[in-house]
C-alpha positions in Angstrom: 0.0 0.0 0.0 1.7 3.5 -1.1 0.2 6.4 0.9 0.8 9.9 -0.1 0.6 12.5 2.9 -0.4 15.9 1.4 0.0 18.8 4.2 0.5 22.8 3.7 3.9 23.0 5.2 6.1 21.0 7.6 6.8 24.3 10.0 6.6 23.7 13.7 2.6 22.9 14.5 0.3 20.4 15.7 -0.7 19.6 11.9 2.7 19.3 10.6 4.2 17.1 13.4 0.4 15.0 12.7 1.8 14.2 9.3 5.2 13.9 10.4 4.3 11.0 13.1 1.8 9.4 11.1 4.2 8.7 8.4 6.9 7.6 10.9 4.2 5.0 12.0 3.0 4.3 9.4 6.2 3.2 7.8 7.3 1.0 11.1 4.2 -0.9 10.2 5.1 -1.5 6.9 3.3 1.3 4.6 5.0 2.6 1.8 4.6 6.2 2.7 5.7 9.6 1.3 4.9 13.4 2.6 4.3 16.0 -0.4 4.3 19.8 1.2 6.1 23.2 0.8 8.8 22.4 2.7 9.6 23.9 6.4 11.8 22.8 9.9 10.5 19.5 10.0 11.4 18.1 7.1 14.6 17.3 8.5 12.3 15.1 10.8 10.9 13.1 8.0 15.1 12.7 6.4 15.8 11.0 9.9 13.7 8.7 9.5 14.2 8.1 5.7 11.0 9.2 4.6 11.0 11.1 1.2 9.2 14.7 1.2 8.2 15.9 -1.7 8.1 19.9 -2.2 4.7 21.1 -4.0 3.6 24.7 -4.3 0.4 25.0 -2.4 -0.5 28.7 -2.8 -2.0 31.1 0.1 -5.0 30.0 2.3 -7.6 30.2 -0.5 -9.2 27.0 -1.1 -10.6 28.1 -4.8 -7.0 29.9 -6.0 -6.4 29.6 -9.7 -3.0 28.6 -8.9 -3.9 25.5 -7.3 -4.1 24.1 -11.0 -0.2 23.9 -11.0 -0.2 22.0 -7.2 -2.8 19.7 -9.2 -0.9 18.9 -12.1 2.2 18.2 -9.9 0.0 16.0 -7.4 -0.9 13.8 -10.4 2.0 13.4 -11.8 3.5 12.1 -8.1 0.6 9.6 -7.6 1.3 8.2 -11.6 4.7 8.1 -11.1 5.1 6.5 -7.5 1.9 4.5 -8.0 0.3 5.7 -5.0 -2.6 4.2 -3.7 -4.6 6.6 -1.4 -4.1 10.5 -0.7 -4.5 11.7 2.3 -5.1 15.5 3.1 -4.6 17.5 6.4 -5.8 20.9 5.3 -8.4 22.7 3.7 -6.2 23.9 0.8 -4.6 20.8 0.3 -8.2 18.9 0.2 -9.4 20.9 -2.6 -5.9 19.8 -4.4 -6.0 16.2 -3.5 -9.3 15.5 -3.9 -9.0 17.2 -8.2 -5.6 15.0 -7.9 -7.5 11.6 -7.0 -10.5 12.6 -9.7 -8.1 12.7 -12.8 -5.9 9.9 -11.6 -8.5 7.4 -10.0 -7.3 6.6 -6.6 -8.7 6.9 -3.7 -8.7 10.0 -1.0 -9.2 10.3 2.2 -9.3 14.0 4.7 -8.5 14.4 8.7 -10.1 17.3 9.9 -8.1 19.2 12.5 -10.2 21.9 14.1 -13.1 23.9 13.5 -14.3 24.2 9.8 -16.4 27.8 9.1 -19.8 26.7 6.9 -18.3 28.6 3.5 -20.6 28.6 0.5 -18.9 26.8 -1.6 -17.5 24.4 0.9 -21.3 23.2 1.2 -21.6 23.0 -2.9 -18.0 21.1 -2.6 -17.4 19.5 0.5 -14.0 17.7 -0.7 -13.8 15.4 1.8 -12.8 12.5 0.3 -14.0 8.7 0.5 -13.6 9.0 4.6 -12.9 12.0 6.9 -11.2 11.3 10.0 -12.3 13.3 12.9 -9.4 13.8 15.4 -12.2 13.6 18.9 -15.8 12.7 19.3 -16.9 16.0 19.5 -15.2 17.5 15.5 -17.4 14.0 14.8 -20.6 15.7 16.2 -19.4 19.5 14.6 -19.1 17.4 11.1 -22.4 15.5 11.4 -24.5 18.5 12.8 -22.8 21.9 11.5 -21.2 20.7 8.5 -23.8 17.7 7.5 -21.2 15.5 6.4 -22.7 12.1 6.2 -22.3 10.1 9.0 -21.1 6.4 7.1 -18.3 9.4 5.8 -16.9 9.8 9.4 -14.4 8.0 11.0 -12.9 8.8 14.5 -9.5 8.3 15.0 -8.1 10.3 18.2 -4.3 12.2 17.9 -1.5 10.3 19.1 1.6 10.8 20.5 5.3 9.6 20.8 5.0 7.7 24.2 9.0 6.9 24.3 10.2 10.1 24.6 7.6 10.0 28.1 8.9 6.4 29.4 11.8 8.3 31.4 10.9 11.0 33.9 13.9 13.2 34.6 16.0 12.8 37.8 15.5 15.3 40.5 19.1 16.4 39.4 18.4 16.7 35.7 14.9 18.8 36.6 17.2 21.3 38.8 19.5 21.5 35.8 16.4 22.2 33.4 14.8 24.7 35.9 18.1 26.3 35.8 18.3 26.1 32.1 14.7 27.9 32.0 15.0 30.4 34.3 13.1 29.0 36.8 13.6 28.8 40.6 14.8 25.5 41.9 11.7 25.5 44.7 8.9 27.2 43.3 5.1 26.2 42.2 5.7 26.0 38.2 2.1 26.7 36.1 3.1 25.2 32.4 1.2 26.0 28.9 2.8 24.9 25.9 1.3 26.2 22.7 1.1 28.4 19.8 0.6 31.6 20.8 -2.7 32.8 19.0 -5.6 34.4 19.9 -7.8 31.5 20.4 -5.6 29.6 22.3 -6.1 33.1 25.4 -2.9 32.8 26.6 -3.9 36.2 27.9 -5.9 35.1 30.0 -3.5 33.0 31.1 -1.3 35.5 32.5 -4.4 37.3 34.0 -5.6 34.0 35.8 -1.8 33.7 37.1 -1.7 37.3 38.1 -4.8 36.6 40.8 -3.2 33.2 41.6 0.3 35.1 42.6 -1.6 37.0 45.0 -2.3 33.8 47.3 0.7 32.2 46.9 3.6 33.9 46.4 5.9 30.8 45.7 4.7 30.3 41.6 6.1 30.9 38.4 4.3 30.9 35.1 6.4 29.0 32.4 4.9 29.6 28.7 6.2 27.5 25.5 5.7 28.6 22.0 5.7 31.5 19.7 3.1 33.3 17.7 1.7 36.3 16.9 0.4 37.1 20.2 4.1 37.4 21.8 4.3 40.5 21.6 0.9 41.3 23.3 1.9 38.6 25.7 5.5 40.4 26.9 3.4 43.7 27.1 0.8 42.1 29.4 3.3 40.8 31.7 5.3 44.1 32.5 1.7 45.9 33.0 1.2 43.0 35.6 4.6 43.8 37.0 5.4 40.2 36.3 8.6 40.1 34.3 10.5 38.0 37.6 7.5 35.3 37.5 6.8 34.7 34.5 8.8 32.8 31.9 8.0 32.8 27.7 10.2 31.0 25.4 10.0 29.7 21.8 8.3 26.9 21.0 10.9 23.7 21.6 11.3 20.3 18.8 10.7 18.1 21.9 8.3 19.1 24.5 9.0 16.4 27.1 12.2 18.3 28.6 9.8 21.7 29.0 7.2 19.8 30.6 9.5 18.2 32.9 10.3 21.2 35.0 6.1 22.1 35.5 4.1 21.5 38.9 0.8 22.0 36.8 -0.3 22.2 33.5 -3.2 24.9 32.4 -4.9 25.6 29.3 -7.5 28.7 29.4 -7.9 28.0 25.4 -11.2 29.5 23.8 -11.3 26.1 21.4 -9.4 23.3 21.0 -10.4 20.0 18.8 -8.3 17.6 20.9 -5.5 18.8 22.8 -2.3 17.5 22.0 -0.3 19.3 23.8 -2.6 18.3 27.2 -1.8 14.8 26.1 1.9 15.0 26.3 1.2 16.9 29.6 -0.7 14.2 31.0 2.2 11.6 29.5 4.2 13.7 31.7 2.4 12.9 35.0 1.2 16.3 35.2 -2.6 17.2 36.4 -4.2 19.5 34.4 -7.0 22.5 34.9 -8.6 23.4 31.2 -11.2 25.2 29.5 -14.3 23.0 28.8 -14.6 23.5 25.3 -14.3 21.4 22.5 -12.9 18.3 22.3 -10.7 19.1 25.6 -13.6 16.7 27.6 -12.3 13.9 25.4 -9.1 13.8 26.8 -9.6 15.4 30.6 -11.6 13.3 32.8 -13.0 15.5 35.4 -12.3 14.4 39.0 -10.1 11.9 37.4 -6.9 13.1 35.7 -7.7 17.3 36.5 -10.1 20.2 36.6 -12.6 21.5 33.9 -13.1 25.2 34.1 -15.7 27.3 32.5 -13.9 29.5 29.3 -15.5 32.5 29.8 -14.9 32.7 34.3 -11.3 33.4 34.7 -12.2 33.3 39.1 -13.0 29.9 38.3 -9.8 28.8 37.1 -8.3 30.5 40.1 -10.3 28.6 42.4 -9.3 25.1 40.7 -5.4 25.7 40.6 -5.3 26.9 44.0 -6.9 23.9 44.7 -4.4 22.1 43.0 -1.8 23.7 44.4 -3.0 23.4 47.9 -3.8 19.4 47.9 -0.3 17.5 46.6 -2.3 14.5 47.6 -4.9 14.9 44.8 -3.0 16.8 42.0 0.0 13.6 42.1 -3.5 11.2 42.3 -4.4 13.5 39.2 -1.1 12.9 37.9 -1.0 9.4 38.4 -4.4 8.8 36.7 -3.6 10.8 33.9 -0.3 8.9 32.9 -2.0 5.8 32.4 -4.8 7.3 30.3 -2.2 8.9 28.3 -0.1 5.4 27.7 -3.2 3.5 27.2 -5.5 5.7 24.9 -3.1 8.0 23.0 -0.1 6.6 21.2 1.2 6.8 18.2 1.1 3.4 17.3 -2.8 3.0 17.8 -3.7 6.2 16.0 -1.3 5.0 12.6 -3.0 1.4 12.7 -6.3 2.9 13.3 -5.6 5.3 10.3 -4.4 2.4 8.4 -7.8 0.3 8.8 -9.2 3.4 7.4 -6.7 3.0 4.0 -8.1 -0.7 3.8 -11.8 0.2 4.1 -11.5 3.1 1.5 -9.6 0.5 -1.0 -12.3 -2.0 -0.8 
């Protein structure tokens, strides 16, 4: 079986290192597998594990761009040469182009859906979705079915994984001094962690307001922030009007998150929408508890009173209330912890979300 993986670009993101880990999975379980995309920082990924990318011109965000005639005829060509049996899209852009791409060649296509589709006109005339669309949580599988009236025998579920080695090995108490050390952070204090890209949806604003009341009641906390964005700025800005420069920690996003989530007491998400929440996975890999809006498909991966705390989006007092909480009762943030370790090995790995993905190859060939 020869799967083509057709993605916008391979720079640092939850979609790009999607398509990066599914092909490495795929290919340890025997797919032929190839990644066409314009190119970007992880390609070097996909060279370490000898996985050949493919660079295609996929122009702007414009789903309907006359220039996506050229990405088309390059597409085809690709699946003629290399005989490829299935494409599989990640992106709107890249849907429209695959899906052309599998009408003039005769294969078969398939689409994951990553977040939140807007209802566009001509989205509804031509959905583009392929054979299957994989939903990455239960609840884009109820946004698909009732918002976007895809058909439902259209729909499969297959939840995000992650790369569960690189969480096997918990630092040493001497290795998370030197990484506190290494981040600026105090050797003894209460670390709040968020790793993500810094957007506006993702409120990491409110973030730093939440933290701001927190610091009030206990002193002995530091905010540490991962990622980059175009909401840095704003971010840095925010802090110093807070008068928070000595407690609060932003850095750029990192290729491995384990090391950065390491050196956190508690992880916290105040994101507006989310369709899964990768990065609370690897938290929860991590043995960290975690308080998090209760929006989108966040529900599918935090079991309340079980591995952390669901707060409402919209009442920043009420994430207060559940990380002091948190930090108050060790005995019930490590239970947290604890739980949500072994939901994380057990539910979320790479390996089950590539075979999972691959039954969905077979079905769409038959």
């Amino acid at each position: 079986m020869n799967i083509l993986l057709v993605t916008k670009h391979l720079d640092i993101g939850g979609i790009a290192w999607y398509t990066v880990n599914l092909a490495r999975f795929l290919k340890k379980s025997g797919v032929e597998v190839m990644v066409a995309s314009s190119g970007g920082e992880l390609e070097k990924e996909l060279k370490r594990f000898n996985i050949e990318h493919i660079k295609i011109v996929l122009p702007g965000k414009n789903e309907f761009n006359p220039l996506l005639v050229f990405s088309v005829i390059k597409l085809c060509r690709i699946v003629r040469k290399r005989k490829i049996d299935i494409i599989h899209a990640q992106t709107r852009v890249t849907q429209v182009a695959s899906y052309f791409s599998a009408k003039v060649t005769g294969v078969k296509y398939v689409s994951t859906c990553h977040g939140f589709y807007k209802i566009r006109y001509w989205r509804k005339v031509f959905p583009f979705w392929g054979k299957f669309v994989i939903a990455v949580s239960d609840f884009c599988k109820e946004r698909f079915l009732n918002i976007l009236k895809v058909y439902p025998d259209k729909i499969r579920v297959v939840y995000n994984g992650i790369d569960l080695e690189r969480f096997k090995e918990p630092p040493s108490a001497g290795d998370k001094a030197f990484l506190r050390r290494k981040f600026g952070l105090k050797e003894d204090s209460f670390v709040i962690g968020n790793i993500s890209r810094l957007s506006p949806a993702k409120k990491t604003d409110n973030l730093i307001r939440v933290f701001a009341m927190v610091c009030a009641h206990f002193p002995n906390t530091e905010l540490f922030i991962v990622g980059d964005g175009p909401e840095k700025a704003n971010l840095l800005r925010l802090v110093e009007e807070f008068s928070l420069t000595d407690k609060v920690k932003i850095i750029d996003g990192v290729n491995s998150t384990s090391n950065a989530l390491s050196v956190m007491d508690l992880f916290v998400s105040c994101t507006e929408f989310e369709s899964f929440g990768l990065a609370i996975v690897e938290a929860m890999a991590s043995r960290l508890a975690v308080v998090a809006s209760n929006v989108g498909g966040i529900p599918c991966v935090v079991e309340e009173g079980l591995t952390g705390i669901l707060a409402e989006f919209s009442d920043l007092n009420d994430f207060v209330e559940k990380i002091g909480k948190l930090i108050k009762d060790e005995r019930l943030r490590l239970a947290f912890a604890e739980r949500a370790r072994e939901i994380a090995f057990a539910k979320f790995g790479l390996e089950r979300m590539a075979e999972e993905t691959k039954q969905v190859y077979l079905e769409a060939l038959r």
